[in-house]
C-alpha positions in Angstrom: 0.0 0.0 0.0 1.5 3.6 -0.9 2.1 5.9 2.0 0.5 9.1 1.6 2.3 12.0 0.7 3.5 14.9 3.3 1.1 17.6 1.6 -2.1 15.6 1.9 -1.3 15.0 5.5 -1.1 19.0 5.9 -3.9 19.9 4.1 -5.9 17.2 6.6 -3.9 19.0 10.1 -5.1 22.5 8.8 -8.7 21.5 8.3 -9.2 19.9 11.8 -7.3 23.2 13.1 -9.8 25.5 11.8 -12.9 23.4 12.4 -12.2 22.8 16.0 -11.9 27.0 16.1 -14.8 27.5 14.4 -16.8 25.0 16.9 -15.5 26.8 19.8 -17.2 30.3 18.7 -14.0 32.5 19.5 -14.7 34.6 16.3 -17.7 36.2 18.6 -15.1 38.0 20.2 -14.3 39.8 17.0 -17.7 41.8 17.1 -17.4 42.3 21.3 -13.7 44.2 20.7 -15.6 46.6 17.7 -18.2 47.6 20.5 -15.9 48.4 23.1 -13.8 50.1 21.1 -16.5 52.3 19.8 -17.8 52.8 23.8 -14.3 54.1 24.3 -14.5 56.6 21.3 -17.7 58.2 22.4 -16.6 58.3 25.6 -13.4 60.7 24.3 -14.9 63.5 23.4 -16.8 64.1 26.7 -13.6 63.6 28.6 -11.7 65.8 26.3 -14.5 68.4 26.6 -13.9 68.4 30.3 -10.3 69.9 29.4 -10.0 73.3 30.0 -9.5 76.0 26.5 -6.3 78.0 26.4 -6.2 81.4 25.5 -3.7 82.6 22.5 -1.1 84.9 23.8 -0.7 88.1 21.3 1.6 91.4 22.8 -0.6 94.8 22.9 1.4 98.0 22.3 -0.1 101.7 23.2 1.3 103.9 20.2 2.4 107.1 20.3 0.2 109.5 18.0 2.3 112.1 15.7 1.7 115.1 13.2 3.1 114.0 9.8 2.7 115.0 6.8 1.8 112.8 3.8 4.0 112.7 1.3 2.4 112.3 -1.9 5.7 110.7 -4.5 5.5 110.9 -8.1 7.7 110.8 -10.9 9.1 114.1 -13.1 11.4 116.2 -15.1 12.9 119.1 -14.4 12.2 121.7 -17.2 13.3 125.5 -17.7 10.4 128.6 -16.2 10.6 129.7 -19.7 11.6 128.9 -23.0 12.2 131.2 -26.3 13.4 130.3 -29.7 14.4 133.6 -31.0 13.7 134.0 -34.9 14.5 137.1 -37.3 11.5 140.0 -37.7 13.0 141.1 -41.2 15.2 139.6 -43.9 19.1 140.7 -44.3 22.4 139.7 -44.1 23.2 139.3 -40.6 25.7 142.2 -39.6 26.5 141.9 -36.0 25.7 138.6 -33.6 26.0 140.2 -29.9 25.7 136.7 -28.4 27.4 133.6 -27.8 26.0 129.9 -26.2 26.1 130.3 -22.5 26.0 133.9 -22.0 23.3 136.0 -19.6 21.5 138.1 -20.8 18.7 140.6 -19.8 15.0 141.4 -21.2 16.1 143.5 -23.9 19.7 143.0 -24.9 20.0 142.8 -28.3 20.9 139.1 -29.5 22.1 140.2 -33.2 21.7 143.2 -35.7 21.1 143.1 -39.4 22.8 144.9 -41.8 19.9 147.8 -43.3 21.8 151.0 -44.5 19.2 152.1 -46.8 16.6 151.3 -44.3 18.3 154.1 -42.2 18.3 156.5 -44.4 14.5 156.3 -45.0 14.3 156.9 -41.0 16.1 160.6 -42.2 14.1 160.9 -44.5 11.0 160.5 -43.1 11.9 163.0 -40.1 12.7 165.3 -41.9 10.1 165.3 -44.2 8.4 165.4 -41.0 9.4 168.4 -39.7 8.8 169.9 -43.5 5.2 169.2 -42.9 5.0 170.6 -39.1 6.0 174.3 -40.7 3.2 173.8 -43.7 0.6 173.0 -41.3 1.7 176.1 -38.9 2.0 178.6 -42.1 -1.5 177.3 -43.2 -3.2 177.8 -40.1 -1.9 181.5 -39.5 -2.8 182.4 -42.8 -6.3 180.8 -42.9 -6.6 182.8 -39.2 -5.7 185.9 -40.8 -8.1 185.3 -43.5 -5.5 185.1 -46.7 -6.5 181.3 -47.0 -9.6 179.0 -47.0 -10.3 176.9 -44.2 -9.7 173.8 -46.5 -5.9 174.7 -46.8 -5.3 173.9 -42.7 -7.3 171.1 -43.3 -4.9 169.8 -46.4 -2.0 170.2 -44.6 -3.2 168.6 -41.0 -3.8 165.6 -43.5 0.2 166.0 -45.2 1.8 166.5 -41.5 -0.3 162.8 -40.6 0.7 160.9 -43.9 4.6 162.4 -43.2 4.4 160.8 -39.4 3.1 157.8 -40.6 5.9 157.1 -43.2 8.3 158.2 -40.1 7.0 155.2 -38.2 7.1 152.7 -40.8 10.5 153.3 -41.6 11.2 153.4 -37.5 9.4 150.0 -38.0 11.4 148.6 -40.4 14.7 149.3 -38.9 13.7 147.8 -35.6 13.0 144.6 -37.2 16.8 144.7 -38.3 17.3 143.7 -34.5 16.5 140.9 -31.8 16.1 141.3 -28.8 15.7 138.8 -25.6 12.1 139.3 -24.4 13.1 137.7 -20.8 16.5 137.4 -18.7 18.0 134.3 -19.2 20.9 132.0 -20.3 21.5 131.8 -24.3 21.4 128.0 -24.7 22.0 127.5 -28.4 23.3 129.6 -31.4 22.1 128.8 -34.7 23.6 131.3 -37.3 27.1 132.8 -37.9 27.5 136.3 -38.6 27.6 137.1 -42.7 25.1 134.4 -43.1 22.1 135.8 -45.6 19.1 135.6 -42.8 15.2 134.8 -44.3 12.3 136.3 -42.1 11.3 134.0 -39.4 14.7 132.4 -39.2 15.4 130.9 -36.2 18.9 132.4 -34.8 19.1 131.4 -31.0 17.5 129.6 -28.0 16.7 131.5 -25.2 16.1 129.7 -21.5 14.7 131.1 -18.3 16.3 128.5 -15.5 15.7 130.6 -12.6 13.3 129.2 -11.4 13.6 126.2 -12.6 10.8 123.5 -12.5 10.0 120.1 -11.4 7.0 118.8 -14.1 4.8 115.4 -12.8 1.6 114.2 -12.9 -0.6 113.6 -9.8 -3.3 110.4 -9.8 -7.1 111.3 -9.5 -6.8 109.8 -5.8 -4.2 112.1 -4.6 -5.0 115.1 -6.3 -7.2 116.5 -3.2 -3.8 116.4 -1.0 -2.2 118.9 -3.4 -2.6 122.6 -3.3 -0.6 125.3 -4.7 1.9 126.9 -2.1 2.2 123.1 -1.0 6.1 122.3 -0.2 8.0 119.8 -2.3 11.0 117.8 -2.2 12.8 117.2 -5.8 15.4 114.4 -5.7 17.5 114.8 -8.6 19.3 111.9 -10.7 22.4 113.1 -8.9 21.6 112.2 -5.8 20.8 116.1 -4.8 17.3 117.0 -3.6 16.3 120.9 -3.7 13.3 122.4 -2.4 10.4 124.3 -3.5 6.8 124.7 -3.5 3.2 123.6 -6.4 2.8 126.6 -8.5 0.5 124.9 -10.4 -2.2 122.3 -10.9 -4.0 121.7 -13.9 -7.8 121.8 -13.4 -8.3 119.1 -16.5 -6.5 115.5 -16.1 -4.6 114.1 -18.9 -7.3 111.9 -20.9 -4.9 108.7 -21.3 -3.7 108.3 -17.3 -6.0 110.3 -15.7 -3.7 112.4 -13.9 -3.2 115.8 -13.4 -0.1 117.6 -14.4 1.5 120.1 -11.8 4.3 122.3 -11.5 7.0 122.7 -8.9 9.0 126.0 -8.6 12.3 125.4 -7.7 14.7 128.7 -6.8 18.0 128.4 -9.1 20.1 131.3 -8.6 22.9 129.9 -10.1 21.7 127.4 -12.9 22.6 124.4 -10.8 19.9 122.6 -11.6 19.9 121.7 -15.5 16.9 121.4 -17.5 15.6 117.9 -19.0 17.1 116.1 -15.4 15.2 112.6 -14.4 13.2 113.9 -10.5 11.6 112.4 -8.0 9.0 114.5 -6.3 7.6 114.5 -3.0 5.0 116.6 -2.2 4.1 117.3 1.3 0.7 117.8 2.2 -1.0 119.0 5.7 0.3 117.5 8.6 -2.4 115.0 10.0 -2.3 112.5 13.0 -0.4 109.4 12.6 1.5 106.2 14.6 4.4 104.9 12.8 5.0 101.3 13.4 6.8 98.5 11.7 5.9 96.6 8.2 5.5 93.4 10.1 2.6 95.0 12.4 0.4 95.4 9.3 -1.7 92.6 8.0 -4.6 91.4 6.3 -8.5 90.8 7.0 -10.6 88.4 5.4 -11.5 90.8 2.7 -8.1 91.4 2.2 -7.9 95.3 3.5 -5.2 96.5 4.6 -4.8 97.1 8.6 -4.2 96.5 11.9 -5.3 94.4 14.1 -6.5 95.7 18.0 -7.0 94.7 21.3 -10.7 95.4 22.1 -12.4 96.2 25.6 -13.5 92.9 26.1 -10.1 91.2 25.1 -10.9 90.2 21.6 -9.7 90.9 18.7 -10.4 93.3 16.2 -9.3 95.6 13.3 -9.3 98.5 12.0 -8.5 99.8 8.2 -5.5 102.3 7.7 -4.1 104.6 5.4 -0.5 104.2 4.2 0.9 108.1 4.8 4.7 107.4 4.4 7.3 105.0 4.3 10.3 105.6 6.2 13.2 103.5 7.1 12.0 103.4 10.3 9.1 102.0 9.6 5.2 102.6 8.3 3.8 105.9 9.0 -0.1 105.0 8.9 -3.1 107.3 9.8 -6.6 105.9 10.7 -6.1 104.6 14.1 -8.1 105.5 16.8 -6.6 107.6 19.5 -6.9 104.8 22.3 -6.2 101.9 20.1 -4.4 99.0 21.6 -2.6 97.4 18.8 -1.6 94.0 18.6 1.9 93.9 17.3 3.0 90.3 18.5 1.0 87.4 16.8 -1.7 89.2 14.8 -1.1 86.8 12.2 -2.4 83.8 14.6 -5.7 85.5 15.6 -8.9 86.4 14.0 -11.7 88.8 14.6 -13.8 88.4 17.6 -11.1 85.7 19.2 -10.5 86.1 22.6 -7.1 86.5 23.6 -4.2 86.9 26.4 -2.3 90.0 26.3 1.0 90.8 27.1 2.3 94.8 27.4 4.7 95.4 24.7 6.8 98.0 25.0 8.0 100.2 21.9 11.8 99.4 22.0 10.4 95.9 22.0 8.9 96.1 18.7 12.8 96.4 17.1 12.2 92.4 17.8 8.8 91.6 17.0 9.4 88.5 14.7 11.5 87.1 17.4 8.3 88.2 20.1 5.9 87.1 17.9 7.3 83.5 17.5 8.0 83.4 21.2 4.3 84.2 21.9 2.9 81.6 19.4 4.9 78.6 21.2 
């Protein structure tokens, strides 16, 4: 007879095993260790409800109010108070240029004179022509008194002596527009003709600049505009590195169509012609002085809205916030108007607490807030 074979005789062990294990019922037990398990879960919560709640810990500053004025920045170019491109009244052969590029000059110096003999010689004429015509009228108007003439005699020679003072003035006229003249003190910036040169009328000869004052042209946005008024002061921070002072002379009363921002004007005094025209500014106006805290970047933050403010320690101990305005930003920190005079702010852990959370506070004093990253992650542990 064959002896049976080693996996048969296995297969035979594990089917009495499991039989005998089914018989005994154990597997019951499976069901009893899900109930208690799921008594134990309900009972959690109730136990962990018997725990008391800890209170966040933020740290509460008292701030200092201030008078500062808001600086209002925008971006320019210096440009000269006035600007002439002197041009020729007359045609001729220019004679005589009085003028070269850098010079000063005053209202009224002549830049340059063209050659006109002939049209002095008409000026002669004309006065003495004139003074022919005074003696006419005089003989005719003692005669016609004494009777010798008829009234209409005067009257013809009234009307020679006018026609004689007219042709005077025209040839006056014509010799004046042999010169030009500077209509306003200033530098002589360019020179466009050599002396000799045959000169057309209307020929432009020399550019004339007015640099003192000089001034600081930007634009304003629509939403800043109602900080600005003329007389305001104003900063200019050259390209150089220099910053001059002076004060809005101007604001447009119309915006500029395309940015919708209004052009202004800053007088700057230039005594010396320092300040160049055409030069890359910053300008910062300053408007009035209103009442202010200055803090640190890290203080400000967000609500769920995302406005920008500050977060505050209400009566009650919760939290709160408040909107601000952004008046200046100065190496020390956020100038920032819109808090309420006995605001507590939170500066420590604002970012870790919401509106209407109650929380711990802790005093924070201002030298403190130097370190209020480090505070605010001490506070949060």
């Amino acid at each position: 007879m064959a002896r049976p074979r080693f996996h048969t005789i296995a297969a035979f062990v594990v089917l009495a095993v499991s039989a005998t294990w089914v018989l005994t019922g154990e597997f019951s037990s499976i069901g009893s260790a899900a109930k208690d398990t799921g008594e134990t879960a309900a009972e959690s919560p109730a136990v962990e409800a018997q725990e008391p709640t800890t209170l966040r810990t933020v740290g509460v500053l008292t701030p200092d109010f201030i008078e500062h004025n808001r600086i209002i920045r925008v971006s320019g170019v210096t440009a000269p108070d006035k600007r002439s491109t002197l041009a020729t009244r007359s045609a001729g052969i220019l004679g005589e240029l009085r003028v070269e590029k850098g010079d000063r000059v005053n209202a009224g110096d002549v830049i340059l004179v063209l050659e006109g003999d002939e049209r002095g010689a008409m000026v002669e004429t004309g006065r003495a022509l004139l003074e022919q015509r005074k003696k006419e009228m005089e003989n005719a108007e003692r005669l016609v008194a004494s009777g010798i003439l008829p009234s209409t005699q005067a009257d013809n020679a009234r009307s020679a002596l006018a026609s004689a003072r007219s042709q005077l003035e025209t040839a006056e006229a014509d010799v004046d527009r042999l010169t030009v003249v500077a209509p306003f003190s200033g530098v002589i910036d360019q020179v466009l003709v050599e002396e000799g040169a045959w000169m057309p009328s209307g020929e432009a000869v020399a550019v004339l600049l007015q640099l003192d004052p000089v001034l600081a042209l930007g634009e304003v946005s629509e939403r800043d505009i109602v900080h600005v008024q003329v007389g305001s002061e104003a900063d200019v921070r050259l390209i150089s590195g220099a910053v001059v002072t002076g004060k809005v002379r101007h604001i447009s009363l119309e915006a500029t169509s395309g940015t919708r921002t209004f052009p202004i004007e800053i007088a700057i005094p230039n005594p010396e012609n320092r300040t160049p025209s055409g030069m890359t500014a910053e300008i910062m106006i300053k408007s009035k002085a209103v009442t202010a805290v200055k803090l640190p970047r890290s203080v400000v933050t967000l609500d769920a809205a995302g406005d920008l403010g500050l977060r505050i320690l209400n009566a009650d101990n919760t939290v709160g916030f408040v909107p601000i305005d952004l008046i200046d930003d100065s190496p020390d920190g956020l100038v920032l108007s819109g808090v309420p005079l006995n605001a507590k702010i939170i500066v420590a852990g604002q970012d870790l607490v919401s509106d209407g959370e109650t929380v711990a506070a802790v005093p924070v004093g201002a030298d403190a807030l130097l370190g209020s990253d480090a505070l605010a992650a001490g506070l949060s542990q």
